[in-house]
C-alpha positions, 0 to 999 in steps of 0.5 A, a space after each residue: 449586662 455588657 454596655 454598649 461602650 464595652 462592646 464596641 472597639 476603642 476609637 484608636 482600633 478603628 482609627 490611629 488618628 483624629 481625621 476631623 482636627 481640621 475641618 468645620 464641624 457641621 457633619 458628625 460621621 461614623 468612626 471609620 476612615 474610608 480609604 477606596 471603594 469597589 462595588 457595594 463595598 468600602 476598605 477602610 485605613 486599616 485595611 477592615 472593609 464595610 458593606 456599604 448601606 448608605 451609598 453617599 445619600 444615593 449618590 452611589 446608586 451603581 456601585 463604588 468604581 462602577 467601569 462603564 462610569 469610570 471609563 466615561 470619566 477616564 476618557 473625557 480627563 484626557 480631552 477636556 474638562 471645563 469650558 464654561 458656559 461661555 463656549 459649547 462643548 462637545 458632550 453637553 447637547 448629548 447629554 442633555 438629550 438624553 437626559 430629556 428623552 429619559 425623563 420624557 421632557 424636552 429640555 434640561 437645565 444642568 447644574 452642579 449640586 442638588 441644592 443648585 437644583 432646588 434653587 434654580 426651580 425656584 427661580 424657574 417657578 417664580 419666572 413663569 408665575 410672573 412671565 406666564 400666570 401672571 402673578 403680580 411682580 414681587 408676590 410669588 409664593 411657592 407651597 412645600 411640605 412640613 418635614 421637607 428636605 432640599 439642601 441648605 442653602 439660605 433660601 432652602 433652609 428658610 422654608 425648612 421645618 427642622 429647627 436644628 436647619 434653621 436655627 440662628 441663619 435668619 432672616 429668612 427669604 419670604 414667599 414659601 406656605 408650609 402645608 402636612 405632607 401627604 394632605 393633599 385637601 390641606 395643599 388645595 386650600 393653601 393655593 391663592 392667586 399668588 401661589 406659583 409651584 408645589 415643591 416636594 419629595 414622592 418620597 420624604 428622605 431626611 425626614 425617615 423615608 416617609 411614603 405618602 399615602 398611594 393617591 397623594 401625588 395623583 391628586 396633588 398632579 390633578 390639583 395642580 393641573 386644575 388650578 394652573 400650579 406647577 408641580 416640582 418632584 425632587 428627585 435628587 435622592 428618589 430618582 434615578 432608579 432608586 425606588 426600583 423605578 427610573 424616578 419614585 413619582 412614576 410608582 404612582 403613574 405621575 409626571 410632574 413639570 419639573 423633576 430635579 436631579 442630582 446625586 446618582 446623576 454623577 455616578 458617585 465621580 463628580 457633582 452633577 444636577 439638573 432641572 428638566 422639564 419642558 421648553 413652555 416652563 424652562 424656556 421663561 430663562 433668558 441668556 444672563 439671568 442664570 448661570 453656573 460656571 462649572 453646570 453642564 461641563 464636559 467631564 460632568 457631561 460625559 460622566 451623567 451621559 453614561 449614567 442615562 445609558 445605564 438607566 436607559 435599558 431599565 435593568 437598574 431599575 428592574 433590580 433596584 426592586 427584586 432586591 428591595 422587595 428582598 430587603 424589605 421583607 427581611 427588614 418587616 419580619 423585624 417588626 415587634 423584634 427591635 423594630 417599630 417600623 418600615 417604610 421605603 421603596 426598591 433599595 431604600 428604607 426608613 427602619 424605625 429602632 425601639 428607642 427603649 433599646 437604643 437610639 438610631 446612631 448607637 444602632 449604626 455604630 454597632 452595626 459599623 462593628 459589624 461592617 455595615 454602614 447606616 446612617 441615623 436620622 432624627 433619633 431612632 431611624 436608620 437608613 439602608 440605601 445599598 448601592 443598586 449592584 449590592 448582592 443578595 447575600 450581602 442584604 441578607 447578611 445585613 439583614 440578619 446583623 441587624 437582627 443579632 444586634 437587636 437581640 443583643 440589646 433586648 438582653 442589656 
């Protein structure tokens, strides 16, 4: 039987040299250097190129280069860039309008990265519980769920329940309740009168693409309502046409207060992110209570604007799920052949490796091999999240490499 080290190229096939001797050790990528990028594909140093089945977390929903958002990006570099909150510009109320008009809010709160979202929700909830609701000051509490995701901030990680987030950053920021995802009986019962929002994914994404059973966000929209609570969606990695919808939330015909924004927001060019809710919630901010120098700039504008205009006309969103239907009844006829599991919506899928193959991140390097790139989560996952302009041949071609690399390892 032929090992898995046998099988994979030497590390100076793929690389000539160590690309990590610099830099801080907190990611453990993939042995490949990317060097450029067109459409759902990438070119490595070497010159190899590799369907791309990560898209950046999503960040990539439409593509590497995609024109109409580089051209965005071209024309506002010879303007202007940055003027800081300071001063108005030109491309941020367009933007923004029509970011809320997508949303069916009215009114956004741009910053920069996801996690800045996630942070500024919390302030925003906290905010209106005491300026609002009426929680006494000091007292607010906000529930989220068991195997959350929302960045890695100090505060973010604290309400975190991935040990390997938290271990040895404490102390930790108080005023959060963990409760199981998808138990919406479980979330009721851990309201109180202190309790300001629930903060969750429609669709847990780190945590192996969980999908929550179809009446969880109706009844966590009913419950919140009822009992004077904020709902956050955290959109970041669901939304924006990913799920084969403009955010996952609407898959269950929800609109929560707040959505959060981020990665596609930027097209894959720069770092954009945004709240967006209504001006009874996001109007409790008042001029120096928040802030970012680089949120709502000119080129993140420009660039987040022509993302809207993509998602605007719903043929992303139309093709997100005829080919997620496609990649998903590729990915299920693997079930009890190499695979235990699927789970996801539109182009994004949770795919769950027989570990007494081989583990989640031995998968993705064979598959890397191959010239496809995944990415693992907690041990036997691995994740497919194409590009939305992917082909069709291309998900069968990855597809069917995933089913000849499992059949290889059933043989070892």
């Amino acid at each position: 039987m032929t090992s898995l080290n046998q099988r994979r190229p030497l590390k100076g096939q793929l690389q000539t040299a160590d690309p990590d001797v610099h830099l801080a050790h907190n990611y453990h990528p993939l042995p490949v250097v990317v060097a450029s990028g067109e459409g759902a594909w990438v070119t490595d140093v070497t010159g190899r190129r590799y369907l791309d089945c990560l898209a950046a977390y999503s960040a990539v929903n439409f593509g590497h280069g995609h024109p109409a958002l580089i051209a965005a990006a071209k024309e506002q570099l010879d303007r202007i860039t940055l003027t800081s909150r300071a001063f108005h510009n030109d491309r941020l109320e367009p933007f923004a309008e029509a970011l809320a008009q997508l949303a069916g809010k009215d009114m956004v709160l741009p910053m920069n990265t996801g996690a800045e979202a996630v942070e500024s929700a919390v302030k925003v909830a906290r905010a209106w519980g005491y300026r609002v609701k009426g929680v006494p000051q000091g007292q607010a509490t906000i529930i989220v769920m068991d195997g959350n995701f929302h960045g890695r901030t100090t505060t973010i990680v604290s309400f975190s329940t991935d040990e390997q987030a938290r271990a040895d950053f404490g102390p930790f920021t108080p005023g959060f309740v963990v409760v199981p995802y998808g138990d919406a009986e479980a979330l009721e019962a851990a309201i109180d009168k202190t309790t300001v929002a629930v903060l969750l994914e429609p669709i847990q994404g780190e945590a192996g693409i969980l999908v929550p059973p179809a009446d969880y966000l109706p009844a966590v929209r009913e419950i919140t309502r009822r009992r004077n609570v904020l709902m956050i969606a955290d959109e970041i990695q669901s939304g924006l046409g990913r799920t084969g919808t403009t955010f996952a939330c609407d898959r269950s015909g929800v609109v929560p207060d707040l959505y959060l924004l981020g990665k596609a927001l930027g097209g894959g060019i720069v770092p954009v992110s945004a709240v967006v809710g209504n001006s009874d919630i996001l109007g409790v901010l008042q001029p120096g209570e928040h802030g970012s120098t680089f949120g709502g700039n000119p080129l993140a504008a420009a660039v987040g604007h022509a993302v809207v205009e993509l998602l605007a006309t719903g043929e992303m969103q139309q093709r997100a799920n005829e080919l997620g239907e496609r990649l998903h009844s590729g990915l299920n006829a693997l079930i009890g052949h190499g695979v235990t599991a699927v789970r996801g919506a539109g182009l994004w899928a949770g795919v769950d490796i027989d570990p007494a193959l081989a583990t989640g991140r031995e998968v993705c390097e064979l598959l890397m091999d191959r010239g496809i790139l995944v990415k693992d989560t907690h041990g036997s996952t691995i994740r497919f999240a194409p590009p939305i302009v992917v082909s069709e041949e291309d998900i069968d071609w990855a597809v069917a490499q995933l089913k000849e690399e499992l059949e290889l390892l059933a043989t070892r």
